[in-house]
C-alpha positions in Angstrom: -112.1 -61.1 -10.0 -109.6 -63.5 -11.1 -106.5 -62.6 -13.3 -104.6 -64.7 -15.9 -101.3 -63.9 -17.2 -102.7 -61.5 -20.0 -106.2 -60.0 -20.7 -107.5 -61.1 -24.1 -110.5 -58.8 -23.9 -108.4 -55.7 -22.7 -108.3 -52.8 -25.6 -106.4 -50.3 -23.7 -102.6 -49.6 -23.1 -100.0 -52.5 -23.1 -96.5 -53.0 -21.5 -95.5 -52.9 -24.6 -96.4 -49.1 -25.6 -95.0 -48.5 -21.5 -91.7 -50.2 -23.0 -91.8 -47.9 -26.1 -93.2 -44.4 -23.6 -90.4 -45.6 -21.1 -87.4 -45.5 -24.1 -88.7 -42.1 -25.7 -89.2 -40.4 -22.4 -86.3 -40.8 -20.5 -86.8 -43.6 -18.1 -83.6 -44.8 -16.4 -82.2 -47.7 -18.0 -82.4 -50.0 -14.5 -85.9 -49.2 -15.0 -86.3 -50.1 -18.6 -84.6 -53.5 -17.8 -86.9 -53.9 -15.2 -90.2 -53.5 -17.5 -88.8 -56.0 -20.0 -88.3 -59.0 -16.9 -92.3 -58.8 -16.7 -92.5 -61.3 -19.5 -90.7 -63.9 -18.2 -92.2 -62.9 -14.8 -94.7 -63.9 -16.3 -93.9 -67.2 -18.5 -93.9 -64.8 -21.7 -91.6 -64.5 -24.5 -90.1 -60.7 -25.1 -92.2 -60.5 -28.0 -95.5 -60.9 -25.6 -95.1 -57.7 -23.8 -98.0 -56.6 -26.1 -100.1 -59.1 -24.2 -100.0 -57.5 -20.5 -101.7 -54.8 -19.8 -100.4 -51.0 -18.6 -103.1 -51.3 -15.8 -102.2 -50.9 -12.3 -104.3 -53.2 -10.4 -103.7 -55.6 -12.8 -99.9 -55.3 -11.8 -100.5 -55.3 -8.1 -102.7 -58.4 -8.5 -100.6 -60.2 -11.0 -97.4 -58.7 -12.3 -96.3 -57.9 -8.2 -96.9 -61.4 -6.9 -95.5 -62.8 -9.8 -92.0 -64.9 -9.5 -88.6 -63.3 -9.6 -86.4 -66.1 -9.5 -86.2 -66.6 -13.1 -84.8 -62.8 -14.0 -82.5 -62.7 -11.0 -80.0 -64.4 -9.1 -80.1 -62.3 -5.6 -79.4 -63.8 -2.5 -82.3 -61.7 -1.1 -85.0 -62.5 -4.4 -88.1 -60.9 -1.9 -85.7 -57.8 -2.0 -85.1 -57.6 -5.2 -88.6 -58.8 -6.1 -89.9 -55.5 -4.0 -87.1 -53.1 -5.7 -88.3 -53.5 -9.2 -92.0 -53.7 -8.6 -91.3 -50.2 -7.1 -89.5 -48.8 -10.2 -92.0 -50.5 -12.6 -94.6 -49.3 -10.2 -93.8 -45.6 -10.6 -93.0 -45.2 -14.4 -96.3 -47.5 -15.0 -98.0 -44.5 -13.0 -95.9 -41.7 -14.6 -97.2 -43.5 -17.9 -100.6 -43.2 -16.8 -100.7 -39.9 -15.7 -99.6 -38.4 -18.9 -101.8 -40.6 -20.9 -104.2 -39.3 -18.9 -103.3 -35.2 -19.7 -104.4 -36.6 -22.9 -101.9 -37.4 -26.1 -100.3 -34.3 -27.6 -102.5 -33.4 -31.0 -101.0 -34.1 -34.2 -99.8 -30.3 -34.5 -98.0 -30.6 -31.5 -96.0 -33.7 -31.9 -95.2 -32.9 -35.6 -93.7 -30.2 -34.6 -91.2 -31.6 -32.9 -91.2 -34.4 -35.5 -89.7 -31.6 -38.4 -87.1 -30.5 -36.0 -86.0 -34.4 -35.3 -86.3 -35.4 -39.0 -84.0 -32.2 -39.7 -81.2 -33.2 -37.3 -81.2 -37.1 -38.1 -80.9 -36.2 -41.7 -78.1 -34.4 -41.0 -76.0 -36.1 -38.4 -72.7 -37.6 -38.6 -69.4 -37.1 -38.7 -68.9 -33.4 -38.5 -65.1 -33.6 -39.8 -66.8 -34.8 -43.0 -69.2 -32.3 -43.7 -72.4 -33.4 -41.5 -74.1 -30.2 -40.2 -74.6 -32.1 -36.7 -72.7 -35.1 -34.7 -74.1 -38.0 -34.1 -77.3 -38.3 -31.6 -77.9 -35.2 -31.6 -81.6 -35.4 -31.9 -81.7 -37.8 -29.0 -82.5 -35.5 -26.3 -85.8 -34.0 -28.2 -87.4 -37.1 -28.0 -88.0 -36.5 -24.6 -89.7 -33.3 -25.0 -91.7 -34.8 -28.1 -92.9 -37.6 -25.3 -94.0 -35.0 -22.4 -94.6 -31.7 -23.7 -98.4 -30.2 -23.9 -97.5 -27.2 -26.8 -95.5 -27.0 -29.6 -91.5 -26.7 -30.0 -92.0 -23.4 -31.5 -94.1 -22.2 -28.4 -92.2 -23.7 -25.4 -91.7 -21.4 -22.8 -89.6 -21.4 -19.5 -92.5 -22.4 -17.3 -93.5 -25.4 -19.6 -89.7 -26.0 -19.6 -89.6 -25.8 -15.6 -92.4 -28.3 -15.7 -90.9 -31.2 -17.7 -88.1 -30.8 -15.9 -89.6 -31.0 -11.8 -91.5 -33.9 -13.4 -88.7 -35.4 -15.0 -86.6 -38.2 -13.3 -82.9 -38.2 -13.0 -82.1 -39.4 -16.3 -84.4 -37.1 -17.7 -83.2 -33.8 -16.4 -79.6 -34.7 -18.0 -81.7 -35.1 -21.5 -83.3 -31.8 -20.6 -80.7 -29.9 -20.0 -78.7 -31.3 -23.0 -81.8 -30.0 -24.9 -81.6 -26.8 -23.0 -77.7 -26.5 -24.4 -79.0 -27.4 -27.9 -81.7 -25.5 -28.5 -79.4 -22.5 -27.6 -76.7 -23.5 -30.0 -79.0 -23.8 -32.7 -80.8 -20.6 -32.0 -77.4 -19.3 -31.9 -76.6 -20.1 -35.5 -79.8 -19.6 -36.5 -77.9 -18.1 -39.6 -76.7 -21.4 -41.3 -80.3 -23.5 -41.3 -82.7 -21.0 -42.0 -85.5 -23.9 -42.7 -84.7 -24.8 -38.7 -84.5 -21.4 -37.2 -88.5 -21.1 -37.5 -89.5 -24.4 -35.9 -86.9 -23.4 -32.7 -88.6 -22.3 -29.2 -88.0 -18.0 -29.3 -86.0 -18.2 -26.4 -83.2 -19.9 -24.1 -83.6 -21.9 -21.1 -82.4 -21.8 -17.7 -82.0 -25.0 -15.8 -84.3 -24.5 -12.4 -82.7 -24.5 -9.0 -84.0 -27.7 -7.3 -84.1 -27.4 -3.4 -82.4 -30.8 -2.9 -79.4 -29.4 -4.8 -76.6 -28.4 -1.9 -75.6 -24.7 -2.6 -71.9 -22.8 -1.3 -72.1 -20.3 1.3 -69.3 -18.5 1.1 -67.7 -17.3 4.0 -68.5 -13.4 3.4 -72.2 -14.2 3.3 -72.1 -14.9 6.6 -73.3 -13.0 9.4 -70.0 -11.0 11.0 -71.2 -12.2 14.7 -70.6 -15.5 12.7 -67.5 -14.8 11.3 -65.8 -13.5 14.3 -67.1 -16.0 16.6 -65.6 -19.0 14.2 -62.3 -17.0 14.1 -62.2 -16.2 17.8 -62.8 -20.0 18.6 -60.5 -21.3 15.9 -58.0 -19.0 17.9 -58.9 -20.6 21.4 -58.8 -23.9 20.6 -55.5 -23.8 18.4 -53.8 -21.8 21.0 -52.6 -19.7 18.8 -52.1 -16.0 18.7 -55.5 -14.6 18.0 -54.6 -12.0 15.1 -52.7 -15.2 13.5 -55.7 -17.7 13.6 -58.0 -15.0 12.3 -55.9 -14.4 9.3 -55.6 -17.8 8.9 -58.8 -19.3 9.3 -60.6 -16.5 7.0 -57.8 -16.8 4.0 -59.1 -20.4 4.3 -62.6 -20.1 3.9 -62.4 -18.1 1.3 -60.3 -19.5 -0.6 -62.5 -22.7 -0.5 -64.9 -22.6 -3.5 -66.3 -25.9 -3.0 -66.9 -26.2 0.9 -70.3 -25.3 2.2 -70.2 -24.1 5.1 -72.8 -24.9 8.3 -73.8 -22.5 11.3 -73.4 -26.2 13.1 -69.8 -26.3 11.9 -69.5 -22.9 13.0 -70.7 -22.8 16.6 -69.7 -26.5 17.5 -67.8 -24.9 20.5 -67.7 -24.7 24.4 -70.8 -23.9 25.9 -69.3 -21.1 27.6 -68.4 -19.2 24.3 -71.7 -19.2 21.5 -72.5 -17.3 18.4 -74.4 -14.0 19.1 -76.4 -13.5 15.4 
């Protein structure tokens, strides 16, 4: 089959509407800024975006082999060529995907749309009387773009969903929502036409695996501890009772330091860590 810049006949979703999905839901800007070089990729003015199609093997046969020279002045253009096809790549599939969980119903999005309407109308400068500052609504877009239920109905595991499916521009929106939503539950008191429309709970942030966590040095094993000490004591050449004191008022005093059982029992062979 044989592709031309844009599909006259093509009635479904355009890079345009990715453009708009991409801004609303949190897409990092590098990859916004990619999206809009596929027009003049493609020999297109900005405007034309409406013209290229949000279909994935139309990008790998047309929009991937396309030119880069014109958007980018890289010593290494094959480079950069393969960099952004991978970030347009994976929010054109991200796009996809949730087009294909089907569009939120009208009951869902608008009622995310009261709660947005509420805060625009009353942002500003708080020192002159504006209920909100400024953006404040920003961050609900986001959940107005991805969520499957209502604002009213979130939950923690809908919330734990956005956010493991969420890139890393997105998790700081959700967790600015997060924040929000439990300020204005909070003072639920002084917009009593908001209070209704707000999720019934508070959300906690979910613990991500690839997040690096403190061990501190009394959750260690004891064998642990005393081996560390007792080495730290050897190697120093120091009086052991000194080293000991020393070495433990360290650790734990350190409140930012993780600390590793490879740290610990990088030592001479002839002296290892019984756990």
């Amino acid at each position: 089959m044989q592709y031309s810049r844009t599909l006259a006949s093509f009635d479904g979703p355009t890079f345009a509407d990715l453009m708009s999905w991409a801004k609303e839901s949190g897409e990092s800007r590098d990859t916004i800024y990619e999206i809009g070089k596929v027009a003049a990729r493609l020999d297109l003015t900005d405007g034309e975006l409406d013209l290229v199609p949000a279909d994935l093997r139309y990008f790998e046969k047309v929009i991937a082999v396309s030119p880069y020279g014109a958007v980018s002045r890289s010593k290494d253009l094959e480079k950069a060529r393969n960099r952004g096809n991978s970030r347009v790549r994976t929010s054109l599939e991200r796009y996809l995907a949730a087009r294909g969980r089907g569009a939120p119903n009208a009951d869902v999005r608008a009622s995310y749309d009261r709660v947005i309407e509420f805060l625009v109308e009353n942002e500003g400068f708080v020192e002159q009387g504006a209920l909100f500052s400024t953006s404040t609504h920003k961050p609900f877009l986001l959940l107005r773009a991805r969520a499957r239920i209502g604002l009213a109905d979130l939950d923690q595991a809908e919330f734990d969903r956005l956010w493991h499916d969420a890139t890393p521009d997105g998790r700081k929106s959700l967790r600015k929502v997060a924040q929000r939503i439990a300020d204005l539950r909070r003072l639920h008191n002084r917009w009593p036409e908001l209070a209704a429309l707000l999720p019934r709970q508070d959300f906690t942030l979910p613990v991500t695996s690839d997040r690096a966590r403190r061990i501190t040095w009394n959750s260690l094993p004891e064998a642990w501890q005393a081996c560390a000490t007792g080495w730290s004591a050897q190697s120093s050449g120091t009086s052991s009772a000194t080293a000991i004191r020393g070495t433990a008022a360290t650790m734990r005093s350190s409140t930012t330091r993780a600390v590793s059982s490879r740290s610990l029992c990088m030592m001479p062979k002839a002296r290892t860590c019984a756990v």
